[in-house]
N, C-alpha and C positions, 0 to 999 in steps of 0.2 A: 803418887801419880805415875802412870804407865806411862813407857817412854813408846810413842811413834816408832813405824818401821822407817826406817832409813829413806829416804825421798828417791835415788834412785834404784831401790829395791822395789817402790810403788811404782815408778815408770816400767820396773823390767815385767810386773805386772800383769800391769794394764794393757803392754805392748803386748804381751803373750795372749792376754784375752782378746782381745781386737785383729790379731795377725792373722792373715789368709792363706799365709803359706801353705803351702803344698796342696792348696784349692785350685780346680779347674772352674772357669768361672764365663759363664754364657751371658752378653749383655746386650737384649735387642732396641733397635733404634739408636746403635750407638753412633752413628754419624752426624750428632750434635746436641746442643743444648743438655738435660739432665743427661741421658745414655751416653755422651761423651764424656763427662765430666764422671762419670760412675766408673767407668771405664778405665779412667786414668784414676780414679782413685782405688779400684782394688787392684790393679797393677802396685802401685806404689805400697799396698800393704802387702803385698808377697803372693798373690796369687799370679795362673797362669789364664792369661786373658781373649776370648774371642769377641770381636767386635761384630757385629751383625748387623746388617740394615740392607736395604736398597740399594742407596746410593753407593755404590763400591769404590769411588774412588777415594771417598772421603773417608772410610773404613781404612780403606789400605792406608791410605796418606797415614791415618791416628795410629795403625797396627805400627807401622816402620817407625815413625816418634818416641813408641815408646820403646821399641826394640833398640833403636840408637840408644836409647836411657838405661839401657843395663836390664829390659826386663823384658818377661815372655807372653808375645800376643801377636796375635792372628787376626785376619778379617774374612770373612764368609758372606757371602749373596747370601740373603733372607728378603723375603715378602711374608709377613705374617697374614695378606691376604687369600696365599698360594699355600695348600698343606702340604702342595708336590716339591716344594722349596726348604721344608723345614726338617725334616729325618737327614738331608743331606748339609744341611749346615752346621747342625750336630754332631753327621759323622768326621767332615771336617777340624772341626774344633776338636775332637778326642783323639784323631789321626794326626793334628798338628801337637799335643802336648801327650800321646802315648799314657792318656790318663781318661777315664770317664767322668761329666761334668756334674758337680757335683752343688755348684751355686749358679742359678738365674737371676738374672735382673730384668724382671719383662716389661718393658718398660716404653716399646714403640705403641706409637697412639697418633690421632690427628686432632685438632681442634676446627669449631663452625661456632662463627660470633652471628646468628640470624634470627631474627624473629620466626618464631616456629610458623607462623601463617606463610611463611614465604620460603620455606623448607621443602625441599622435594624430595619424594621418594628415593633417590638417588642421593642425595644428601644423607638422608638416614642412614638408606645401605651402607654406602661409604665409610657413615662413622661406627657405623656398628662393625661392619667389617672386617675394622682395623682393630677399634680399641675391645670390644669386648671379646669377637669370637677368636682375635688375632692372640690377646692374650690365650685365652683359653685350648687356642690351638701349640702356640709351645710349651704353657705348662706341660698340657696332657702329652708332649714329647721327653720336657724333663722329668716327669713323672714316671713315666715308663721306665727312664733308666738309672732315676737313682731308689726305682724303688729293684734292682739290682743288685745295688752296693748296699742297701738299707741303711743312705744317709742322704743329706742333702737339704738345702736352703734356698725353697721360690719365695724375691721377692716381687709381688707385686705393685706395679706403680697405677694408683689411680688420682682424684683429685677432689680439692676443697667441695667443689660445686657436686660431689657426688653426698654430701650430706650435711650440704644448705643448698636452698634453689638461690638461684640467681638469675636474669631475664637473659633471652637471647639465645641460652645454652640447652634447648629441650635435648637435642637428641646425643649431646654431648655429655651433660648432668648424667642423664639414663645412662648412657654406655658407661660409664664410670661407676655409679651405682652399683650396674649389675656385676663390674669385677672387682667390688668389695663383699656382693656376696657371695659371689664364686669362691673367692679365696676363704672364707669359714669352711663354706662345707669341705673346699680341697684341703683346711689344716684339718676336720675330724675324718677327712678319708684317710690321710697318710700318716697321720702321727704313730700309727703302729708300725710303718715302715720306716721310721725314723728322718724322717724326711717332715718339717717344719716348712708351712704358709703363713706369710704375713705380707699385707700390703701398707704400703705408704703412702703418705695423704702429703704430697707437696701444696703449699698454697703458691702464694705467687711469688714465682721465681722467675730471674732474669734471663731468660732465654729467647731462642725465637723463636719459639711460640707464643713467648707472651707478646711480641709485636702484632698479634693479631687484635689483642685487646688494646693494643696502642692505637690502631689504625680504625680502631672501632671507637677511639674518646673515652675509654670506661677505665682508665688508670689513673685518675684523677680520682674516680668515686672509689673505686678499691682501695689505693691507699687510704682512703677517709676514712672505710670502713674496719681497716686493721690495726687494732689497739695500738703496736708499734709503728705505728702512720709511715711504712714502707714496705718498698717490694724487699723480701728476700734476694741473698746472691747462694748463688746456685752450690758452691762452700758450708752454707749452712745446712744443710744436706748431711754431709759426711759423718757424725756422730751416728744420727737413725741407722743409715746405711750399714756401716759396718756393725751398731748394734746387732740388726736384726741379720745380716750375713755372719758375723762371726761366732765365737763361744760364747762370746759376752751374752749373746742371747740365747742360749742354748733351751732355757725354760720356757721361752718367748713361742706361742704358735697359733694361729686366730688372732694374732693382733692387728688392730689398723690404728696406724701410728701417723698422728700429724706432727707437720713441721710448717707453721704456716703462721707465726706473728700473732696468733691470738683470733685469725680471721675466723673461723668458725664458731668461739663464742658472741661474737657480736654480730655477726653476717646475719641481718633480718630482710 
C-alpha cells in the first residue's frame, strides 16, 4: 500500500495552486453583491486588487477595508457604459500597483424582472448596455494589455437564465447569452497569447440583485425549481472563481462553468 503525501504537504499544494499572489487583478461592479465579494476574495488570496464601479464611495469605502486588512487595493470610477472611462481606470489600477493587470473579473451588469410586452426600447438599451457591450468593452481593454505581457485571465460573469429561458427576463436572458458567446470566440482569439477566457454561470445568489426577483414574488418558484431547494450564498462562488483565475486552472479556456444548485438541469 502506497503511503499518502503528508496532509499539510497537500495544503501547501493546493494553496500554491489557488494563490494570486503577485497578480494584479481588475474587478468591475465591485461596489456590491458578487463583485464585492470577488473582490475581497482575491485580495485574501494574495493578489493586488482594483475595485471598479460607479458608485465610488462604496469602491473607496471596500478599497480602504481591505487596505486596514494587511492587503493591496485600489478603487477607480468605471462606467462600463462610457468607453471614455475605461483606458483610465486601467491606467489607474497599474499606476496604483506599478504592475500591469493581468486578471479580470467583468462582472458589472444590471437586471429587468418585466414582461417583455411591456419592455421599452430603452429598457433594452439599458440592458444591453451595460451587461453585454459593457463587458465586451473592458474585456477588449484587458485584452489589449495582457495581450502585452502574453498572460492573463478574463473572467467572465454571466447567468443561469442565459442557457435556460425563464419568463420576464427577454432582454436580460439575451444580454447574458450573448456574453457566453463572446467569451468562446474571445477564449480561441487569445489563447495564443496566453491569455485564457472563461465565464461563470452564477445561479441564484444572495445578493441584491437578487431582491429584484424578491420583489417580483418568483423566489418562491426558483427555489422549487432548484434540485438543492435553495438560493446560493454568495461564498459558494469562491472555489469556480479562483479555479478559473488561478493555476489551478491553467488548462481551463472556453469554459462556461456553473455554480448554481443543479438549477439548470431542471429549469424547464
Amino acid at each position: 500500500m502506497t503511503a499518502s503525501a503528508p496532509a499539510p504537504a497537500f495544503a501547501a499544494e493546493a494553496g500554491r495552486l489557488f494563490s494570486l499572489s503577485g497578480r494584479t487583478a481588475f474587478v468591475s461592479g465591485a461596489s456590491s453583491g458578487i463583485g464585492l465579494h470577488v473582490a475581497r476574495l482575491f485580495a485574501r488570496a494574495g493578489a493586488a486588487v482594483a475595485l471598479a464601479a460607479r458608485r465610488a464611495d462604496r469602491v473607496e469605502a471596500a478599497a480602504a477595508a481591505l487596505r486596514a486588512q494587511g492587503h493591496r487595493a485600489c478603487a477607480v470610477a468605471l462606467d462600463v457604459t462610457r468607453t471614455d472611462t475605461i483606458a483610465p481606470a486601467f491606467d489607474a489600477a497599474e499606476q496604483a500597483f506599478g504592475a500591469p493587470v493581468d486578471l479580470l473579473f467583468n462582472n458589472a451588469g444590471i437586471t429587468l424582472v418585466r414582461r417583455f410586452v411591456d419592455q421599452t426600447d430603452d429598457d433594452i438599451d439599458r440592458v444591453f448596455d451595460t451587461n453585454t457591450k459593457g463587458a465586451m468593452r473592458v474585456a477588449r481593454e484587458a485584452a489589449r494589455r495582457m495581450s502585452k505581457i502574453r498572460r492573463g485571465s478574463i473572467i467572465n460573469v454571466a447567468s443561469t437564465t442565459a442557457l435556460r429561458a425563464g419568463g420576464f427576463m427577454a432582454a436580460y436572458s439575451a444580454s447574458k447569452a450573448a456574453v457566453v458567446q463572446f467569451g468562446a470566440v474571445l477564449a480561441l482569439e487569445l489563447a495564443g497569447r496566453g491569455i485564457r477566457v472563461n465565464t461563470l454561470v452564477p445561479g441564484n445568489i444572495a445578493t441584491e440583485m437578487q431582491d429584484a426577483f424578491v420583489h417580483a414574488g418568483f423566489t418562491e418558484e426558483m427555489v422549487r425549481r432548484t434540485p438543492q431547494r435553495r438560493i446560493g450564498d454568495v461564498d459558494e462562488l469562491d472555489g469556480a472563481v479562483l479555479l478559473l483565475a488561478s493555476d489551478a486552472g491553467r488548462y481551463m479556456t472556453g469554459a462556461v462553468l456553473t455554480v448554481d444548485g443543479g438549477q439548470t438541469l431542471a429549469w424547464m
